[in-house]
C-alpha positions in Angstrom: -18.3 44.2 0.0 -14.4 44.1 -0.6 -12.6 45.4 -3.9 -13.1 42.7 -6.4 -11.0 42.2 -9.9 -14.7 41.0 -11.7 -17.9 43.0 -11.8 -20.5 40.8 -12.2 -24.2 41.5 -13.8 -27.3 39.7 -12.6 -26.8 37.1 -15.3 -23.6 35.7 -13.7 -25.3 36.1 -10.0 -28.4 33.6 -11.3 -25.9 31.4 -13.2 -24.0 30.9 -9.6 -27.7 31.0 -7.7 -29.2 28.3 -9.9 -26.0 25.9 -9.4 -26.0 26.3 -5.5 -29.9 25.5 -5.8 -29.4 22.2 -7.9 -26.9 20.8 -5.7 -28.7 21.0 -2.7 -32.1 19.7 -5.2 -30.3 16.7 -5.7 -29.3 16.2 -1.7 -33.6 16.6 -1.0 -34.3 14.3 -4.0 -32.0 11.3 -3.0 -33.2 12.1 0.8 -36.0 8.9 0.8 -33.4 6.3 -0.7 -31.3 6.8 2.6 -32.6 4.4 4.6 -29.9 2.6 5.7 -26.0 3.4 7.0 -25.2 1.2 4.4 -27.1 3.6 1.5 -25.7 6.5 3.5 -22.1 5.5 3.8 -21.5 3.0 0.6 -24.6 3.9 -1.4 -25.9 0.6 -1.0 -23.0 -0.2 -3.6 -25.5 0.4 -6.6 -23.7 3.1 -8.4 -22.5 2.0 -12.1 -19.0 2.1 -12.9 -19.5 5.0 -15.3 -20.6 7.3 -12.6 -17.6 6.5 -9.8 -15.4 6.5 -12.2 -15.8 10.2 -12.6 -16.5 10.8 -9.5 -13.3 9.3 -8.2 -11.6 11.9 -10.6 -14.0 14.6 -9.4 -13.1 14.2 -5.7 -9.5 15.3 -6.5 -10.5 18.0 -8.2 -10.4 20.4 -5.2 -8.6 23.5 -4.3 -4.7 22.0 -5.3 -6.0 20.9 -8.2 -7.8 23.5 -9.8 -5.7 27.1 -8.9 -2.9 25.0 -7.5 -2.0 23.3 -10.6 -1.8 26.3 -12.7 -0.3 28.1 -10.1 2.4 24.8 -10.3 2.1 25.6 -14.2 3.2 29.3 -14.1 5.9 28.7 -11.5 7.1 25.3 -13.0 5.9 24.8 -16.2 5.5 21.5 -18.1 6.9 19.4 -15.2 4.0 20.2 -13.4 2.1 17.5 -15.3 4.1 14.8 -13.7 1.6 15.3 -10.8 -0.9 13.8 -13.3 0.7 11.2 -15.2 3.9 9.4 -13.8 2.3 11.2 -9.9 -1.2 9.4 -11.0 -1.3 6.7 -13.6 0.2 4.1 -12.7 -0.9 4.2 -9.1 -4.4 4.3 -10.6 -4.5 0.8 -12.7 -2.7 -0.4 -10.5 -5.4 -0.1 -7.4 -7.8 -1.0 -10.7 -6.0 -4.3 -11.4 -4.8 -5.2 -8.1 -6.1 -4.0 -4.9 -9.9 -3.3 -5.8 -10.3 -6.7 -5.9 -9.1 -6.8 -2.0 -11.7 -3.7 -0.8 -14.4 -4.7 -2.8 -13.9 -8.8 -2.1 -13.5 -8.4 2.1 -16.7 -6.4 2.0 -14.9 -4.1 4.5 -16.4 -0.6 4.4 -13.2 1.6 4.9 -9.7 1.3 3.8 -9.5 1.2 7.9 -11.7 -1.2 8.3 -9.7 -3.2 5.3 -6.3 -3.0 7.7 -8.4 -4.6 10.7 -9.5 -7.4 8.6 -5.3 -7.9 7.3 -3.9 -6.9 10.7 -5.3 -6.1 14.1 -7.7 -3.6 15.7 -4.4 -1.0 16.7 -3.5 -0.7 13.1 -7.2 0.2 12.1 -7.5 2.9 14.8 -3.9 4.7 14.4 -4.9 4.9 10.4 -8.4 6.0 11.1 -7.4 8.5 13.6 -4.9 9.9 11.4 -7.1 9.8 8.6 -10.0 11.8 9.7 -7.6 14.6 11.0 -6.2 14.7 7.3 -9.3 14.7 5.8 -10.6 17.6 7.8 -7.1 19.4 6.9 -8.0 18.8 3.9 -11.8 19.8 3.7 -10.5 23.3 5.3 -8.3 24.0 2.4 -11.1 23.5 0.0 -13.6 25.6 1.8 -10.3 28.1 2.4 -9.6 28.4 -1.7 -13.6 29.2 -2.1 -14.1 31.7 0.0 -10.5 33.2 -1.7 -11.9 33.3 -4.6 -15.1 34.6 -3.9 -13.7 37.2 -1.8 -11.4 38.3 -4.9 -13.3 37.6 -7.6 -16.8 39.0 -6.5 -15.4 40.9 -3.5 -17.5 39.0 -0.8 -16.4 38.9 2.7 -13.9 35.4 3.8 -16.4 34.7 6.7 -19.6 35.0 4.4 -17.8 33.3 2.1 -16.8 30.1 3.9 -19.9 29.7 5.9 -21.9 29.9 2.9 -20.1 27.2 1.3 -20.0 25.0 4.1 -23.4 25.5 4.1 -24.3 24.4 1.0 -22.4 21.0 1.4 -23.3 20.0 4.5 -27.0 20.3 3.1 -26.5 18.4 -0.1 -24.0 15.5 1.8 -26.2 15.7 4.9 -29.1 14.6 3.9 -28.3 12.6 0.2 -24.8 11.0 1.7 -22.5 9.5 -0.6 -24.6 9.1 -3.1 -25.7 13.2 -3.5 -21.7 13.4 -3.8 -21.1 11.3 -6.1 -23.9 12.3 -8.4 -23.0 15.7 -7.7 -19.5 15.0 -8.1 -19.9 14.1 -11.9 -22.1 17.2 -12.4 -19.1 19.2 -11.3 -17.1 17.3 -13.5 -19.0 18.2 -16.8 -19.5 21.5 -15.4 -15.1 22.1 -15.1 -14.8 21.2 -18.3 -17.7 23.9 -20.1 -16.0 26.6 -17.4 -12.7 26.5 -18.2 -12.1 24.7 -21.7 -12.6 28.3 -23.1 -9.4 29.8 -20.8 -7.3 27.5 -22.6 -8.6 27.6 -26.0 -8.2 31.3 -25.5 -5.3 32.0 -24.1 -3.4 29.8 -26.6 -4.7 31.6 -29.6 -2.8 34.8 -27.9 0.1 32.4 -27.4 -0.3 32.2 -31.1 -0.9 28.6 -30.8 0.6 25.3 -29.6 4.1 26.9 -31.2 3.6 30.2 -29.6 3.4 28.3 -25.9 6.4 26.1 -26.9 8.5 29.4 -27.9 8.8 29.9 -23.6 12.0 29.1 -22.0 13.2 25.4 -22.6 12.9 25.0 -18.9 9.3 25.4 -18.6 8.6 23.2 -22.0 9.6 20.0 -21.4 9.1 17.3 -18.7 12.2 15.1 -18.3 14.3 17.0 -20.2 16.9 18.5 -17.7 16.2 16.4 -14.9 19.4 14.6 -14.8 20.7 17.0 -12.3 18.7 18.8 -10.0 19.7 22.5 -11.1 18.7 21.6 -14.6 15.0 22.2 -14.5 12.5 24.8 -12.3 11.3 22.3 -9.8 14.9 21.3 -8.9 14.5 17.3 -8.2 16.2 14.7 -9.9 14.4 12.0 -12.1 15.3 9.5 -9.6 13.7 11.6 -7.6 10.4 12.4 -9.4 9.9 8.8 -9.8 10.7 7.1 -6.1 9.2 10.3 -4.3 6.2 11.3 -6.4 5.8 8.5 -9.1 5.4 5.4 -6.9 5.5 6.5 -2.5 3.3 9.4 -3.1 0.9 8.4 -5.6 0.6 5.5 -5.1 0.2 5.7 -1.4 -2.7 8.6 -2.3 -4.6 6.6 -5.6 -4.2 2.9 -3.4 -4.9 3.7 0.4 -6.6 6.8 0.5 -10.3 6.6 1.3 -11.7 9.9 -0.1 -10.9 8.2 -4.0 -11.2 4.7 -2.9 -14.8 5.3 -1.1 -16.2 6.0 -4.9 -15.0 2.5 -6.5 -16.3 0.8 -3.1 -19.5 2.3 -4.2 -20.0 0.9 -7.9 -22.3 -1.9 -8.3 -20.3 -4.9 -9.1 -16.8 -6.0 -8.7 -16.1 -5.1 -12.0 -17.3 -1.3 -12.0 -15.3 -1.0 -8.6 -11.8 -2.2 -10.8 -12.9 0.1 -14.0 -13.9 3.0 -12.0 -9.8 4.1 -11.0 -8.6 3.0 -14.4 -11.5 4.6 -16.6 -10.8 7.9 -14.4 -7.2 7.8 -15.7 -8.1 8.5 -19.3 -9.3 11.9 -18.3 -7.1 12.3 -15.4 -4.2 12.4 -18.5 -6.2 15.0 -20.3 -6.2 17.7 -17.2 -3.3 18.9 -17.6 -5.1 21.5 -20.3 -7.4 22.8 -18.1 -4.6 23.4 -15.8 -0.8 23.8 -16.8 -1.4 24.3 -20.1 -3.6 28.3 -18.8 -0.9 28.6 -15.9 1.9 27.9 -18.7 0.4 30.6 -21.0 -0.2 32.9 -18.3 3.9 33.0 -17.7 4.2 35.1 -21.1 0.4 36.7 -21.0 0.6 38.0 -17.2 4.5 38.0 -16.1 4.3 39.8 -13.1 3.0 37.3 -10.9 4.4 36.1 -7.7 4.8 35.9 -3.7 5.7 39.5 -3.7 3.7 41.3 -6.5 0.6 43.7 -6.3 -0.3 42.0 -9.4 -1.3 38.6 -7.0 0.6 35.2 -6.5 0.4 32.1 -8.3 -2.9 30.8 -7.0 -4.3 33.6 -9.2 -2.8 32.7 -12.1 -6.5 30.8 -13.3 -8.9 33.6 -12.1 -6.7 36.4 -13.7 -7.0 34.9 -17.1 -10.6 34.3 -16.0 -11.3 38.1 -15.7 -9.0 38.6 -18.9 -11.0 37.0 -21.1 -14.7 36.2 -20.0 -17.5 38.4 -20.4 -21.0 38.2 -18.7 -22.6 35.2 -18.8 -19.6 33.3 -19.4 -17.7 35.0 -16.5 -21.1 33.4 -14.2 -20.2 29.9 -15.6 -16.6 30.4 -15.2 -16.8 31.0 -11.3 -19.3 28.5 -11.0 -16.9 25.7 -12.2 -14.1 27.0 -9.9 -16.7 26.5 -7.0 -18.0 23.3 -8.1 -14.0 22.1 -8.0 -13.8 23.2 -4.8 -17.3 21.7 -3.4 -16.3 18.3 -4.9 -13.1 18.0 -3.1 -15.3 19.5 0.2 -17.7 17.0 -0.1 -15.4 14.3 -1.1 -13.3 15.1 2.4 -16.5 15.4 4.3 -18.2 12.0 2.8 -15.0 10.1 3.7 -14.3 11.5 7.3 -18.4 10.8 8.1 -17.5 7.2 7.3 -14.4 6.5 9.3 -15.5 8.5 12.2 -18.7 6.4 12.4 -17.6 3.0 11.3 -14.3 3.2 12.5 -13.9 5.2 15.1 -17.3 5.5 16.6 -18.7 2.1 16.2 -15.5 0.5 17.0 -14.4 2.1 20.4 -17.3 4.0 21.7 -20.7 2.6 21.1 -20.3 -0.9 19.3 -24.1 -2.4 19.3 -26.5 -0.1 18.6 -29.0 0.2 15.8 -28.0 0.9 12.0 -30.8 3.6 12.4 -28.8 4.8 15.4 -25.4 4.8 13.0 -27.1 6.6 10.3 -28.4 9.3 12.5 -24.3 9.7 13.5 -23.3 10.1 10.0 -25.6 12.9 9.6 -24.7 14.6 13.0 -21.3 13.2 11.9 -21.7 15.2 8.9 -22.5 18.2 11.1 -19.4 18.0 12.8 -17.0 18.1 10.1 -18.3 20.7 8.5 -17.8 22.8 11.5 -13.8 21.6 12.7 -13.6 22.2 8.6 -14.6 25.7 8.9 -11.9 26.2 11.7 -9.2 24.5 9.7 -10.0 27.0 6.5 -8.9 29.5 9.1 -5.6 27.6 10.1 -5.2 27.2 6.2 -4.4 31.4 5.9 -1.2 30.8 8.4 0.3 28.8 5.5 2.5 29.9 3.1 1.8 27.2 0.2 -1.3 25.0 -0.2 0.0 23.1 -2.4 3.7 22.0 -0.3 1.7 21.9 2.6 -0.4 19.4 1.3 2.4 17.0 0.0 3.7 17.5 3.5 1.0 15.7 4.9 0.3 12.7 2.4 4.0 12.2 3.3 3.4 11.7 7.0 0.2 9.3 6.3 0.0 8.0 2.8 3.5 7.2 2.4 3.9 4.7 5.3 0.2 3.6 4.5 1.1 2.8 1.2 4.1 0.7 2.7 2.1 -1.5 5.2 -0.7 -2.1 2.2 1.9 -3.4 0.1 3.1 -5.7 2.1 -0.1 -6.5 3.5 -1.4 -7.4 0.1 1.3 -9.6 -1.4 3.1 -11.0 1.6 1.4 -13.6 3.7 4.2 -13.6 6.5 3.3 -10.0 7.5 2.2 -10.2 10.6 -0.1 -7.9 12.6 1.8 -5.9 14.8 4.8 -5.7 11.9 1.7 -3.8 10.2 0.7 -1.9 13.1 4.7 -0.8 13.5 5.6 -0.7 10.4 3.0 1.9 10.7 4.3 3.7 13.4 7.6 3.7 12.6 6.9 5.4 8.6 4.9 7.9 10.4 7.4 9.0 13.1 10.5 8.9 10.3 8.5 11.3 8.1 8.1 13.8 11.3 11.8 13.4 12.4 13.1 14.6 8.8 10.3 17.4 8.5 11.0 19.2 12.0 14.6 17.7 12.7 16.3 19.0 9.1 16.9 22.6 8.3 14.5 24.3 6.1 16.7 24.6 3.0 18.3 20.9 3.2 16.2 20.0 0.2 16.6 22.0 -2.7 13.2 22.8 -2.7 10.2 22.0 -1.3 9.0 20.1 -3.6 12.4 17.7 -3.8 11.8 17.8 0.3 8.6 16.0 -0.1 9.7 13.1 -2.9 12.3 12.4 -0.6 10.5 12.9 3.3 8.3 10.2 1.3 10.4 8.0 0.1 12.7 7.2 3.5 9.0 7.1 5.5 7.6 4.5 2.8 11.4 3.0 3.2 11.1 3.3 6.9 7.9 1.5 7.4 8.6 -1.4 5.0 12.1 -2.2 6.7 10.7 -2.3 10.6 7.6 -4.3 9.1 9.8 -6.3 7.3 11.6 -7.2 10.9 8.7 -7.2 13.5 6.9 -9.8 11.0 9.8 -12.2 11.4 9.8 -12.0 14.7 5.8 -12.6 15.1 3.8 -14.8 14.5 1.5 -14.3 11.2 -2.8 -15.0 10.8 -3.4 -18.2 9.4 -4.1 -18.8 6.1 -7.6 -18.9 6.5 -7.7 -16.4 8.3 -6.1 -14.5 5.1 -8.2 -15.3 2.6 -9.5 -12.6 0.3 -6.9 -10.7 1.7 -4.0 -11.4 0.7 -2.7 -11.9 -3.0 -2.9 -15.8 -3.8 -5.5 -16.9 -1.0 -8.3 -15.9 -2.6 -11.0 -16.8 -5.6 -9.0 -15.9 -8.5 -11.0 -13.9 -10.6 -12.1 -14.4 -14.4 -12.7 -11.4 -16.8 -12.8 -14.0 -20.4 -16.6 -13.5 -20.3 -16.3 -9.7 -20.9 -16.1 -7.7 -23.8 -12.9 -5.9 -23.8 -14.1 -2.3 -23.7 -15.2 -4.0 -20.1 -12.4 -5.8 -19.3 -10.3 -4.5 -16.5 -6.9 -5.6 -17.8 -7.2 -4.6 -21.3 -8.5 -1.1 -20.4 -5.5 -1.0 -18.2 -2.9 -1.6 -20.7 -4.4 0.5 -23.4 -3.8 3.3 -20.7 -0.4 2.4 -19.4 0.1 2.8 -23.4 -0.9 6.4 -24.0 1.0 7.0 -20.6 4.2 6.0 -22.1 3.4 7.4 -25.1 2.4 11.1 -23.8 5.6 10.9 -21.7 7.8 10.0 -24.6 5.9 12.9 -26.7 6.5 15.7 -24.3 9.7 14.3 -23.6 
């Protein structure tokens, strides 16, 4: 056992002990309803919209979400919640309004798959290639922040640590698939909120309330204010660039095209849940922000020592500090228990989504392309397996890393950026032809390498202006040489097209629905509060 900063009593070990148990109780009890890949992989798209909509918030809820965030929130302040509204929202409805009706329509079974349908076999396997080595990046940074905080908080060793949790998650995904995710996945949920509602509530009464947090420097209380230049505010990026970089290349090429989210609308049981389930999730995805900034923003006045440098801890422990501050037995149990549930839910998410391309997509489609779906379910398990393992060597590659969450931005803008791009084009321009996709593709990727290794380090005025930008000329990048290869190729056929392509489909009809059902109505009420939140905190 290594020094820890809590001292748990039996009450808070049971409280963790009983969680691990239920998760993996809910992985045994969906066990006899995987029969098929298709309940393993898709969950026999059964689940109602309710349930994937809260899932597809509660697979983002990892590591970068959780301590990264308020870590964001302590170093940033209020601008940090542009990662959740103008960096989410309107990517959100408009995958809801727009694109669901694409993956759920074409019956395709991975965004991947989706791009073979629109394009050609070469664009399918340079996405899903790419794909599962991000999501096992990813997976290892989640299973890397849990065994952090379980070495710091209860003073458990990192190896124990991580092998335990990878345990634990390749038992409940192994065996129950997607579907002991996703219903896992919205426990977690619930489970965030009771954790670490309290922090908040808390550690604004010592702020002396809403007033007290808003008497902080006017840098860190506002979230456009000052962003006309980019020495006027902490993260140092222009508007222009908050909202080309992060508020349409990187969100949406993350909320439209990248599988982890998208895999939990694909899963709902009708076309309709699969457009509610992104643009219910964005109601709570706007209210995050206060289990998040709004702790790392009050933990700027309540513990100002933090940083890269101090024996106090960095920014990542902005969250647990206050954690130890203020919790005392029992709650301290359910506190730690919600940070590890955030964690396993973006684990499990990563893990869920990489089983799928590598055996659909990779698997199925190069190496073995006729066997049984028996035979295909018995890959996703061992599949499964796999991940699990390259994710606990990644979680070690993680430590080399100065900053999770830059790191991570890094990589949606070599793969989701250009992604986003060739989707775009795919969706609502017939004359895009196959290999401008598969270029177009290419070309985005190789432009977002060229300015990350060829520029010097401190060309960007941080690193979070490096990564709106890197995103923005690969997204720029891969829509220009698409634009071009197209015109010089031949396109698919109309036919060919159909349900693929905006305008060559069925159009769909939501009159018959009430409007608490209806996608486009819940849609605009949301874009609503958006622009009203935005205007508010102006």
């Amino acid at each position: 056992m290594e020094h820890a900063i809590f001292h748990p009593k039996l009450i808070d070990y049971l409280i963790i002990l009983v969680y691990f148990a239920f998760v993996i109780l809910v992985g045994f009890a969906l066990k006899s309803k995987m029969k098929t890949g298709n309940d393993f992989f898709l969950s026999g798209r059964s689940i109602p919209g309710w349930i994937t909509s809260l899932a597809f918030l509660s697979a983002n809820l990892g590591a970068i979400e959780m301590l990264g965030m308020a870590a964001s929130g302590y170093q940033y302040g209020m601008m940090t919640i542009h990662y959740y509204w103008i960096g989410a929202i309107p990517a959100m409805l408009f995958l809801g309004v727009f694109m669901m009706p694409f993956y759920y329509g074409s019956k395709a079974r991975s965004v991947p798959e989706y791009l073979k349908f629109r394009y050609n076999e070469a664009t399918r396997g340079f996405n899903a290639i790419s794909f599962a080595v991000m999501t096992v990046l990813m997976s290892g940074i989640s299973l890397y922040a849990m065994a952090l905080i379980l070495k710091v908080l209860l003073g458990w060793s990192m190896n124990f640590s991580i092998i335990l949790a990878a345990a634990i998650v390749l038992v409940y995904v192994g065996i129950g698939g997607l579907t002991s995710s996703i219903y896992n996945e919205v426990i977690q949920f619930f489970l965030i909120w009771i954790g670490l509602l309290p922090i908040t509530i808390l550690s604004l009464i010592d702020m002396g309330g809403w007033k007290g947090l808003m008497k902080l420097p006017e840098t860190y209380t506002h979230i456009w204010h000052g962003t006309s230049t980019a020495a006027g505010n902490g993260m140092h990026v222009e508007w222009i660039g908050i909202t080309l970089g992060l508020g349409f290349v990187l969100s949406f090429g993350y909320w439209t095209t990248d599988f982890l989210v998208v895999q939990r609308a694909m899963a709902a049981k009708d076309m309709t849940a699969a457009q509610n389930t992104p643009i219910i999730a964005s109601f709570f995805k706007m209210a995050m922000p206060i289990l998040t900034v709004v702790p790392g923003l009050a933990a700027l006045a309540l513990l100002p020592k933090l940083g890269p440098t101090s024996h106090a801890g960095n920014f990542d422990m902005a969250l647990p500090l206050l954690m130890a501050k203020y919790y005392p037995t029992g709650l301290l149990g359910l506190g730690i228990t919600a940070l590890l549930a955030s964690f396993m839910s973006g684990m499990a998410g990563n893990v869920t989504a990489f089983t799928t391309i590598w055996t659909y997509d990779i698997y199925q489609a190069y190496l073995k392309k006729k066997a049984t779906d028996k035979h295909y379910l018995f890959m996703g398990r061992l599949s499964t397996i796999v991940g699990v393992i390259i994710s606990i060597g990644t979680a070690y590659i993680v430590m080399g890393f100065p900053s999770i969450m830059d790191y991570m931005q890094t990589l949606f803008g070599f793969f989701n950026a250009p992604l986003f791009a060739v989707f775009l084009l795919g969706m609502f321009w017939k004359r895009a032809s196959a290999w401008g996709g598969f270029f177009g593709l290419v070309t985005g990727t190789l432009t977002a390498c060229v300015l990350y290794y060829g520029l010097p380090e401190d060309f960007f005025a941080s690193p979070a202006a490096g990564n709106f930008w890197r995103a923005w000329w690969a997204f720029f990048g891969a829509i220009v040489v698409e634009i071009i290869v197209s015109l010089l190729t031949k396109p698919k056929s109309h036919s060919e097209l159909k349900g693929l392509v905006y305008g060559l489909g069925d159009k769909l009809s939501h009159k018959h629905l009430s409007w608490y059902r209806n996608p486009k109505i819940l849609a605009v009420i949301s874009l609503i509060i958006f622009i009203i939140i935005n205007i508010w905190f102006f």
